[in-house]
C-alpha positions as CSV (number, residue, x, y, z in Angstrom):
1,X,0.0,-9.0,0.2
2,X,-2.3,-11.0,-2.1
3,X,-5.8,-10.4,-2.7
4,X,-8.0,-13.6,-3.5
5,X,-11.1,-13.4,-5.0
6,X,-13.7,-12.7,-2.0
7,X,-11.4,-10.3,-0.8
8,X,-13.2,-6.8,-1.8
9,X,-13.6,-3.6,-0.9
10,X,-17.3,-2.2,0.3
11,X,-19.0,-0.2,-2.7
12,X,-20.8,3.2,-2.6
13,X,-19.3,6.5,-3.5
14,X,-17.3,5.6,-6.7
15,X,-13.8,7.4,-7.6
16,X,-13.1,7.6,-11.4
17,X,-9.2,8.2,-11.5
18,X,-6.2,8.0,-9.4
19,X,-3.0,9.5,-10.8
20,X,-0.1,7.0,-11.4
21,X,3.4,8.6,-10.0
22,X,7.2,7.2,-11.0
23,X,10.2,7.7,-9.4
24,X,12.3,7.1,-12.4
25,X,10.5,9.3,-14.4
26,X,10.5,12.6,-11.7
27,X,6.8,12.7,-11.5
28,X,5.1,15.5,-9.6
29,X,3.1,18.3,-9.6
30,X,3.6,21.9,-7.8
31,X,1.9,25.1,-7.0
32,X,3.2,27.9,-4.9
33,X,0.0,29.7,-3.5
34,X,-0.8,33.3,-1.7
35,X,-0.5,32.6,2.1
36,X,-3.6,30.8,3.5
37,X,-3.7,30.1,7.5
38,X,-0.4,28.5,8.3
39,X,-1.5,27.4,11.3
40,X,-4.4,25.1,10.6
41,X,-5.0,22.5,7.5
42,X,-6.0,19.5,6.5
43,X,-4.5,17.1,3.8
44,X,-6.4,14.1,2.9
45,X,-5.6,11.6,0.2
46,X,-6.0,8.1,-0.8
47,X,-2.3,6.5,-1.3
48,X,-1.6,2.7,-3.4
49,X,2.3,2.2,-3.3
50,X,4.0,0.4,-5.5
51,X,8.2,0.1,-4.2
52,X,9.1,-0.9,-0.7
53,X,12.3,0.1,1.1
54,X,12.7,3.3,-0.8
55,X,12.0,7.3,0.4
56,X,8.5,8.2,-1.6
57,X,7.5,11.9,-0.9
58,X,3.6,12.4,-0.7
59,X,3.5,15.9,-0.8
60,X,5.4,18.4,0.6
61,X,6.4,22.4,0.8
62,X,9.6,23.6,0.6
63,X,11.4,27.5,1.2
64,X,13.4,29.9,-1.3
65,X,15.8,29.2,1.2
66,X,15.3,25.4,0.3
67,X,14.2,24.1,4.2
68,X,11.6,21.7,3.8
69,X,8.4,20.4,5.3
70,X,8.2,16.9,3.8
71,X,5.2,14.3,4.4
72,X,6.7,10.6,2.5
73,X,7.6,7.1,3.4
74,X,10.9,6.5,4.1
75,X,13.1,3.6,3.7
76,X,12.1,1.5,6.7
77,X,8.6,1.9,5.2
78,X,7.2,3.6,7.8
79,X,5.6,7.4,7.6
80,X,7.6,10.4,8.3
81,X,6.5,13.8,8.4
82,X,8.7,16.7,9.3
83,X,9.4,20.4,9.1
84,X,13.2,21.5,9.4
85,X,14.4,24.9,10.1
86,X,18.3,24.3,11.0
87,X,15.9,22.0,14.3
88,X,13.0,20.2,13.7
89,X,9.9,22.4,14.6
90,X,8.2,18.8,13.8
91,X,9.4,15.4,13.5
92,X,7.2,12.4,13.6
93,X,7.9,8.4,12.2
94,X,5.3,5.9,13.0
95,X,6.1,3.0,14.4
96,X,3.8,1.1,11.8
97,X,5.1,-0.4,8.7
98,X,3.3,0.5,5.6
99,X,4.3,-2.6,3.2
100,X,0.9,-3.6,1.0
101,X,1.6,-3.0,-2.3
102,X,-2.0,-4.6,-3.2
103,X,-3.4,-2.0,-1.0
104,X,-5.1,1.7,-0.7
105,X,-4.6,3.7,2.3
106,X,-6.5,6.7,3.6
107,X,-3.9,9.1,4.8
108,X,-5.3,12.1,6.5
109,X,-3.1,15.0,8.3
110,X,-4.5,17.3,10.7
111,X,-2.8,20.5,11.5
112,X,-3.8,22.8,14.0
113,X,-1.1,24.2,16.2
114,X,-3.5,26.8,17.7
115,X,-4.3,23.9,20.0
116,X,-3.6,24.4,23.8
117,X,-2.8,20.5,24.4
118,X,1.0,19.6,22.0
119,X,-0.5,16.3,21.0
120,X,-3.7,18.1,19.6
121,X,-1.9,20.0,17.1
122,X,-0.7,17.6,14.7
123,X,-2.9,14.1,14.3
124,X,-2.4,11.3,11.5
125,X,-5.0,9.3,10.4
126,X,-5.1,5.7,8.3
127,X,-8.1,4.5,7.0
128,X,-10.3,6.1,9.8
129,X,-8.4,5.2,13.3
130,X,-6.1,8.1,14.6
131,X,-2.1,6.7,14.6
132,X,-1.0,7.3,17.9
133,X,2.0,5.2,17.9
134,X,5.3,7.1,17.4
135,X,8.9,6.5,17.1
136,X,9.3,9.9,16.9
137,X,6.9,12.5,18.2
138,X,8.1,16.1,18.5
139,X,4.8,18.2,18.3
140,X,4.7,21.8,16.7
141,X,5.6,24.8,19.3
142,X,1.8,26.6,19.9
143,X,0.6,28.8,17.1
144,X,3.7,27.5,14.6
145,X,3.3,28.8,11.4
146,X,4.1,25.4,8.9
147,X,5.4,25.7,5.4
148,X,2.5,24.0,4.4
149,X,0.0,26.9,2.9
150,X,2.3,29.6,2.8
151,X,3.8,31.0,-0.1
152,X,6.3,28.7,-0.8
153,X,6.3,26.2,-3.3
154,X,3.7,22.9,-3.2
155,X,4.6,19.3,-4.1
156,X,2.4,16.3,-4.9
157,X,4.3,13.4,-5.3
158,X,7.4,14.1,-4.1
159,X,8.5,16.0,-0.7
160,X,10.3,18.2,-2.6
161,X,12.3,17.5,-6.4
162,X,15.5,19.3,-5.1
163,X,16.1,16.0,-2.4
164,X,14.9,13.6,-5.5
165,X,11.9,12.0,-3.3
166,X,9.8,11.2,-5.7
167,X,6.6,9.4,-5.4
168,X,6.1,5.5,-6.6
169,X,3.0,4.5,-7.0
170,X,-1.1,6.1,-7.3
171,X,-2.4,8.8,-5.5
172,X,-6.5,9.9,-5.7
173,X,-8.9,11.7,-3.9
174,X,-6.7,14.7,-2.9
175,X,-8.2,17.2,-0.6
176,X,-6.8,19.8,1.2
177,X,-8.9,22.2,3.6
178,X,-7.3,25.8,4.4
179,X,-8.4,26.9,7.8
180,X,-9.9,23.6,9.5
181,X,-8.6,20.8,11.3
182,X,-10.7,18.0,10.2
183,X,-11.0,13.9,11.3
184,X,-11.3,11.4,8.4
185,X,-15.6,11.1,8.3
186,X,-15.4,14.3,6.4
187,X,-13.3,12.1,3.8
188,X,-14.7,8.9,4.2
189,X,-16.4,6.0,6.5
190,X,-16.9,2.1,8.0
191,X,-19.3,0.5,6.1
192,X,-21.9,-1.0,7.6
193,X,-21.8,-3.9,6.4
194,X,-18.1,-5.0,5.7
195,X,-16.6,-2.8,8.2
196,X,-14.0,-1.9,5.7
197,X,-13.3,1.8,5.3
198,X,-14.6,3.8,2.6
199,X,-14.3,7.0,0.7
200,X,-17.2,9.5,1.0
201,X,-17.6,12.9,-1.2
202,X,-16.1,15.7,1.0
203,X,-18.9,18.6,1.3
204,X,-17.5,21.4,3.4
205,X,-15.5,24.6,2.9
206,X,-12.0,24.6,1.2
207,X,-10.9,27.7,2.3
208,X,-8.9,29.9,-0.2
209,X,-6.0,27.9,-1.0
210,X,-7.9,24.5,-0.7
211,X,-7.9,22.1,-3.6
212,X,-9.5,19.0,-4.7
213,X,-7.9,16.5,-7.2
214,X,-9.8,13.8,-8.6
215,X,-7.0,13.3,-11.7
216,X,-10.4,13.4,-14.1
217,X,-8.8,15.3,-17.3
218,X,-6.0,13.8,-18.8
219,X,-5.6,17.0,-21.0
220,X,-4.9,18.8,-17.7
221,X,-3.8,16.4,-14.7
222,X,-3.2,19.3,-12.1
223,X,-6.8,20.3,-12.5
224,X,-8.7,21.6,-8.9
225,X,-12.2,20.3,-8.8
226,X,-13.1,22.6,-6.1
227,X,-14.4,26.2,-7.0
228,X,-11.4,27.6,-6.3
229,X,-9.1,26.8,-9.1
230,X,-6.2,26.6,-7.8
231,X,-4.6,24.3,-9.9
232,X,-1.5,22.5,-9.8
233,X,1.4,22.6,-13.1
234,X,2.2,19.1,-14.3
235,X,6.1,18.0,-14.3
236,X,7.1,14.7,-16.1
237,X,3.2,13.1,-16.2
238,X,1.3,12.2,-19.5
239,X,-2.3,11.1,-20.1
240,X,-1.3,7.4,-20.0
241,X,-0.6,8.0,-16.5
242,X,-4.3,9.0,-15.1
243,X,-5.6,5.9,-14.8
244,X,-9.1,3.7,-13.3
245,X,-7.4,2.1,-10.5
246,X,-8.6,3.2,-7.6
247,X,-10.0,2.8,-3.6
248,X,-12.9,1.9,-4.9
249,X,-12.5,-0.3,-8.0
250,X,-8.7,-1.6,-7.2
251,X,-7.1,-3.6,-10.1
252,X,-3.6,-6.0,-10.0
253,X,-0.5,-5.1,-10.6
254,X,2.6,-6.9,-10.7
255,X,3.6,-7.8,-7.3
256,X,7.2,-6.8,-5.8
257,X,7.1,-8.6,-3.1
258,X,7.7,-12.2,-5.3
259,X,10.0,-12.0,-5.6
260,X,12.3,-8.7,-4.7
261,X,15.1,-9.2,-7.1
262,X,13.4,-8.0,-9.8
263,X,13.1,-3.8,-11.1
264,X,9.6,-2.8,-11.1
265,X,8.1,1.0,-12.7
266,X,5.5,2.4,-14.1
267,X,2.9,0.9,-11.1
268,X,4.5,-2.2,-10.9
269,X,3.2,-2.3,-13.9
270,X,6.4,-3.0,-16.0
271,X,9.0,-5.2,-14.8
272,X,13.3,-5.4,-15.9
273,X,14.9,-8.3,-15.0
274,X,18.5,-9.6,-15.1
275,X,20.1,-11.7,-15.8
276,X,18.3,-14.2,-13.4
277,X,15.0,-16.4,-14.5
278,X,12.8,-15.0,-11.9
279,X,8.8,-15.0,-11.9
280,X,6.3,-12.2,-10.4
281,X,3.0,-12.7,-9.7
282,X,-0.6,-10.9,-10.2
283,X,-1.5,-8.5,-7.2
284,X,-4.8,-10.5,-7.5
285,X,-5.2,-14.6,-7.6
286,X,-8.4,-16.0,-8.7
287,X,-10.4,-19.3,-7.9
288,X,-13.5,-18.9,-10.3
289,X,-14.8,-16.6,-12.8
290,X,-13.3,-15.5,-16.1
291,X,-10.4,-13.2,-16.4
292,X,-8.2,-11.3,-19.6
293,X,-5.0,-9.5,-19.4
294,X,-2.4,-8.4,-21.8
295,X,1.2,-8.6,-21.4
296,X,3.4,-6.3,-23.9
297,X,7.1,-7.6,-24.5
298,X,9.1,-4.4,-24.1
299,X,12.5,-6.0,-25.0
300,X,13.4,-9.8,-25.6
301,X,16.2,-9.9,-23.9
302,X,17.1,-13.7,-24.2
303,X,13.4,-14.8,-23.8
304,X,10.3,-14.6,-21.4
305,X,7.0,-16.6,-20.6
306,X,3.9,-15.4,-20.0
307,X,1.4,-17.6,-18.3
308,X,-0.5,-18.6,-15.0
309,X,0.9,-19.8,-12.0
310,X,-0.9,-21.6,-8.7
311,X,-0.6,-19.9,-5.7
312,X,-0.9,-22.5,-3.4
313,X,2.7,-24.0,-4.4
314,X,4.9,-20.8,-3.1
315,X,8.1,-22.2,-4.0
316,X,7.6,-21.4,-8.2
317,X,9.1,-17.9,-8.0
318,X,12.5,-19.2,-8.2
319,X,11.5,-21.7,-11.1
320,X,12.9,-21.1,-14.4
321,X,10.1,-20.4,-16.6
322,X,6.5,-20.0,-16.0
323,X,4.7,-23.0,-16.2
324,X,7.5,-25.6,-15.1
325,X,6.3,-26.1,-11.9
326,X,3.7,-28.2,-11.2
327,X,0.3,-26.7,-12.2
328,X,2.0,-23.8,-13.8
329,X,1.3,-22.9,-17.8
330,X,3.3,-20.2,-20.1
331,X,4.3,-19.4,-23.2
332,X,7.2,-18.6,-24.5
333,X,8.5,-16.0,-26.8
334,X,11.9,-17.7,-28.1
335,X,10.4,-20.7,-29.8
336,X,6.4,-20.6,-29.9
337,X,6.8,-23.7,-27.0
338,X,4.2,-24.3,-23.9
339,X,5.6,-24.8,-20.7
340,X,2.8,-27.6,-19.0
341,X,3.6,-28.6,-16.0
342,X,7.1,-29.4,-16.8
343,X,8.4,-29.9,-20.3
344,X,7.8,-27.6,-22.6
345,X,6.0,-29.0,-26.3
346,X,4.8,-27.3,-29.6
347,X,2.2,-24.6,-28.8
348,X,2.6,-21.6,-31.4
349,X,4.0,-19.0,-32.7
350,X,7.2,-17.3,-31.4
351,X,6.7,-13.4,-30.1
352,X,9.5,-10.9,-29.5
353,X,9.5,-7.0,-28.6
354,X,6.6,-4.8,-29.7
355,X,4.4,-7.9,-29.7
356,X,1.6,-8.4,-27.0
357,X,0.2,-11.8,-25.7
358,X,-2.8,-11.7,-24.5
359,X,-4.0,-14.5,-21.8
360,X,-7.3,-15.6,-20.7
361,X,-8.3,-17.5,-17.5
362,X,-11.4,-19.8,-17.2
363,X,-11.5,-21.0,-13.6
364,X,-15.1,-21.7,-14.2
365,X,-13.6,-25.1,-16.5
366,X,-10.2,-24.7,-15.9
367,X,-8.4,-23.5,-19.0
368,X,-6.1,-21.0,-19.7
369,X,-6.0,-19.8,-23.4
370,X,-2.8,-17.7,-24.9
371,X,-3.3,-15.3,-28.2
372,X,-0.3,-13.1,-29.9
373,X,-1.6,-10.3,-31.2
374,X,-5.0,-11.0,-31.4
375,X,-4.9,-14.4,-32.7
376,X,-5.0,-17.1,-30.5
377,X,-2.8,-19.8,-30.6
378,X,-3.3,-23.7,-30.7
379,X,-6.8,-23.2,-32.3
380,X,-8.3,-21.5,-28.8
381,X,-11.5,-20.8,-28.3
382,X,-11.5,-19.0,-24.6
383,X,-15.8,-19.4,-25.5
384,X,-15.7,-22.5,-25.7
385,X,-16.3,-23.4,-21.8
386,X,-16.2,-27.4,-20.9
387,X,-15.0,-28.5,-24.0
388,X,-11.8,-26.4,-23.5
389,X,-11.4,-25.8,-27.2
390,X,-7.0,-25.3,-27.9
391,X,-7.1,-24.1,-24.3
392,X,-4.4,-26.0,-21.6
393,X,-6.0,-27.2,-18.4
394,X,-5.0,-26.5,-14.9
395,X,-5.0,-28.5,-11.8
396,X,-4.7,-26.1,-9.6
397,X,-7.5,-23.8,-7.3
398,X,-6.0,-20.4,-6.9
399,X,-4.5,-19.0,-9.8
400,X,-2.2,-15.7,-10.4
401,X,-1.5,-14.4,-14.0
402,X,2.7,-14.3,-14.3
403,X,5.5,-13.1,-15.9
404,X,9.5,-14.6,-16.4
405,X,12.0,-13.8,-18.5
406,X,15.8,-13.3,-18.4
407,X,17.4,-9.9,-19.3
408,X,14.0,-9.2,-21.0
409,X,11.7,-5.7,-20.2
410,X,8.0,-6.6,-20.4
411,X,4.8,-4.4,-19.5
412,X,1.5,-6.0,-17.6
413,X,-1.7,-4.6,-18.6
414,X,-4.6,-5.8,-16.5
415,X,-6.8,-2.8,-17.4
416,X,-4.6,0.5,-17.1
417,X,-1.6,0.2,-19.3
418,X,1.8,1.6,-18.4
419,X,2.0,2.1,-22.6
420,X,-0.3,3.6,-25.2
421,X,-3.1,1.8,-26.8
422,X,-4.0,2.3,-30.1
423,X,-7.8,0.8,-30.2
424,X,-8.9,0.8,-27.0
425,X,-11.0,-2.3,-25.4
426,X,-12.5,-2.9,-21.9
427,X,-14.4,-5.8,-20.8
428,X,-18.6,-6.5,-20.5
429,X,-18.8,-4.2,-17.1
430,X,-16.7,-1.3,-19.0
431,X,-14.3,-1.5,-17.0
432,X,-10.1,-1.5,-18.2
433,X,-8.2,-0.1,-21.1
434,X,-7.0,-3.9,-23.7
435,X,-5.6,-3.7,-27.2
436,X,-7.7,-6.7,-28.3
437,X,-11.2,-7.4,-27.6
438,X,-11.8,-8.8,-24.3
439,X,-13.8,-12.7,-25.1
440,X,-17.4,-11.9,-24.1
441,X,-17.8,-13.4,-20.7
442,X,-14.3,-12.2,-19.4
443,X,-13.4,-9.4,-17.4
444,X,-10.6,-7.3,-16.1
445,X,-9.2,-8.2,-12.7
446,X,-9.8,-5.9,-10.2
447,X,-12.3,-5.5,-7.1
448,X,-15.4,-4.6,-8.9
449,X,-15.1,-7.5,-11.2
450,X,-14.2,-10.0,-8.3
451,X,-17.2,-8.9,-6.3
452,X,-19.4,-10.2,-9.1
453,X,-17.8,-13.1,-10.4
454,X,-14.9,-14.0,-8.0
C-alpha cells in the first residue's frame, strides 16, 4: 500500500506516541497481575505493522505450566487468537488478510463468555465494523475462565517470548477494561466528514487490573496512564523506540512490499540488503509541497544511492541504482556521482558509514536537493524555489524518497529515527526528530503535514 498526498486521515483527538516493537531485537513488555474477572474484558489497541508473512504476537497470557492464550498475526497474515489447554477452549483466524504496512488498524477484542448465545462471547473488531468472517470459529464454552486477566503472566508485543512471537512493528493507544465487554465507540469513531475511522479518549471504568498505555515517558515505557498503576516491566525496548508515529499523525516508512527481497527492522525503518542492487520506496509519495528526510549509512557495503524515484514508472525497483531509470535522481556514496536519469556525472562528495545524507524534495518547482552532513552538495540552495539553485530537476508527478545499495545497511529517518540523534531538529509544524535543520518551508512526511501542504 502507498499513500499519496490527499490520502489522510480525519483529525480530532490527537495521540502523542506509539511504541515501536522488533522482532530481532525480542521487544516486549509483561506484567503478571492479581486475578481480575476472567470471564469478561476488553483489549483495545491501535496496531501499524511493519513485516508480512511472519507470526507477530500482539499480546498475549501465558501459564506456569506454559499453555498459552495468544492474540497475533500469523504467517498467512491473517488474525489468530486462541487459548490452548491440551484442546482449544478458543480458536479463531479471520478469513481477512491484514497486509498494509502503510496502515493503522483499530483492533478491539471483546470477551464475555457469560453470554447465553456462543457467538456473543468473543467479538473482533477492526477499525469500527465487527469481523464476522472466520476460517476458524470455535467460541469459548459458557462462563470460561480465559488466561487473559488471571494471574499468569501478560505480554505486549509478543504472544508469549517462550514461542519467540515477537511483535514487528508500532503499537499505541492500549486499553484494556477488566470486567466489561465493550464495542469500539468507547475507543474511537466515523468521522463525519471523511468517514474514516478515528480514535476517541476512552472515559469509562478500567476495572482493577485495567491499563492504559499511551508510550508517553521514554524513561519508563511500561508506564499505565490510568489510575490504577498497573504498570508493565520493559524487556529489550529503549527511549529511541517511543516514537510520534501514530493513528493520527502517521509518517513513512520504508516500504517492504517493493520490493520483498530485501531485510527490513527497526519499523521498516532500516533496511540490509544483499548482494542484489534492489530499491525500496517511501510509505508515502508526494505530488506538491516541500518535503526533508535523512537517510544514515549504517555500513557501505560496496555502495548505495540515496535519492527520489517516480512512482508512476513501477518497473524501477529492479533498477540498479536510484536514479537510472527515467525520472529517477540519487546519489551515490562510492564516488560523489549523480545518477540523472541515466548516466551518472560529477555531483559531490563521496559518503560512507556513519555519514548521513540528507534529501530535500520541492514538488512545488521540481527539484530535489542532496546534503552530506549538513552541507549541501553542488552549491544547493533547497530555498531557492524556481531558480532551482544546485538542485537536479525532475520530470516526474508523484515522487517517493528511495534507498539502493548492494551488501550495504542503511537507516531511513523521515521523522522518528531507528538511531540516536545527537541535536535534535523537527520541521516548521514541530513535527519529526532530523539531525540537521530542516530548510524553512520543508516538512516531515507524514499525514499531518500532507493534509496542509500535500
Amino acid at each position: 500500500m502507498l499513500i499519496v498526498g490527499g490520502n489522510q486521515s480525519a483529525a480530532g483527538y490527537d495521540i502523542d506516541n506509539s511504541l515501536r516493537f522488533d522482532q530481532g531485537s525480542s521487544d516486549y513488555l509483561n506484567r503478571t497481575p492479581s486475578t481480575g474477572n476472567t470471564k469478561t474484558w476488553t483489549w483495545s489497541g491501535w496496531v501499524k505493522r511493519a513485516k508480512l508473512a511472519s507470526t507477530d504476537g500482539i499480546f498475549g497470557a501465558r501459564t506456569g505450566g506454559g499453555l498459552p492464550e495468544v492474540y497475533q498475526f500469523i504467517s498467512s497474515d491473517v488474525l489468530q487468537f486462541y487459548n490452548y489447554t491440551g484442546s482449544f477452549q478458543f480458536n479463531f483466524s479471520t478469513n481477512r488478510l491484514f497486509r498494509d504496512t502503510s496502515a493503522w488498524y483499530h483492533i478491539v477484542f471483546a470477551y464475555d463468555s457469560t453470554q447465553a448465545t456462543a457467538s456473543n462471547r468473543f467479538k473482533l473488531y477492526v477499525n469500527g465494523v465487527q469481523e464476522t468472517s472466520f476460517s476458524t470459529a470455535t467460541y469459548p464454552p459458557l462462563n470460561y475462565d480465559s488466561f487473559m486477566n488471571s494471574a499468569v503472566a501478560h505480554y505486549i508485543g509478543a504472544g508469549s517470548p517462550a514461542d519467540g512471537s515477537y511483535f514487528n512493528g508500532y503499537l499505541s493507544e492500549i486499553n484494556f477494561i477488566d470486567g466489561q465487554q465493550l464495542d469500539p465507540t468507547s475507543f474511537g469513531e466515523f468521522d463525519s466528514d471523511s468517514g474514516v475511522w478515528k480514535p476517541k479518549a476512552y472515559t469509562g471504568s478500567y476495572g482493577t487490573n485495567g491499563f492504559f498505555l499511551e508510550f508517553q515517558n521514554s524513561a519508563a515505557l511500561g508506564t499505565d496512564s490510568s489510575s490504577n498503576g498497573n504498570n508493565f516491566t520493559v524487556n529489550n525496548l529503549t527511549s529511541i523506540d517511543q516514537t510520534t508515529d501514530t493513528p493520527t499523525n502517521n509518517f513513512a516508512t520504508g516500504n517492504p512490499l517493493v520490493p520483498t527481497t530485501l531485510t527490513y527492522s527497526n519499523g521498516n525503518n532500516t533496511i540490509t540488503h544483499g548482494a542484489d542492487w534492489k530499491a525500496s520506496p517511501s510509505t508515502i509519495a508526494v505530488t506538491q509541497g516541500k518535503w526533508y528526510a535523512e537517510m544514515k549509512l549504517d555500513s557501505a557495503g560496496l555502495g548505495v544511492t540515496y535519492g527520489v524515484e517516480d512512482m508512476d514508472l513501477v518497473y524501477i525497483w529492479s533498477a540498479v541504482l536510484v536514479g537510472t531509470s527515467v525520472n529517477g535522481r540519487g546519489y551515490y556514496s562510492s564516488d560523489g556521482t549523480v545518477y540523472n536519469n541515466t548516466a551518472p556525472s560529477a555531483f559531490g562528495a563521496t559518503y560512507t558509514s556513519g555519514d548521513t545524507v540528507g534529501i530535500a524534495l520541492d514538488m512545488d518547482n521540481k527539484f530535489v536537493y542532496f546534503h552530506k552532513n549538513g552541507t549541501y552538495q553542488n552549491g544547493g540552495v533547497p530555498t531557492s524555489g524556481a531558480s532551482g539553485t544546485g538542485g537536479l530537476s525532475l520530470a516526474g508527478t508523484t515522487y517517493a524518497f528511495a534507498y539502493a545499495s548492494y551488501t550495504s545497511t542503511g537507516s531511513l529517518n523521515f521523522g522518528n529515527p531507528p538511531y540516536t540523534i545527537s541535536s535534535g531538529n523537527s520541521d516548521g509544524n514541530g513535527y519529526g526528530n532530523f539531525e540537521y535543520a530542516v530548510p524553512s518551508g520543508y516538512y516531515a512526511l507524514c499525514t499531518k503535514n500532507l493534509a496542509e501542504y500535500g
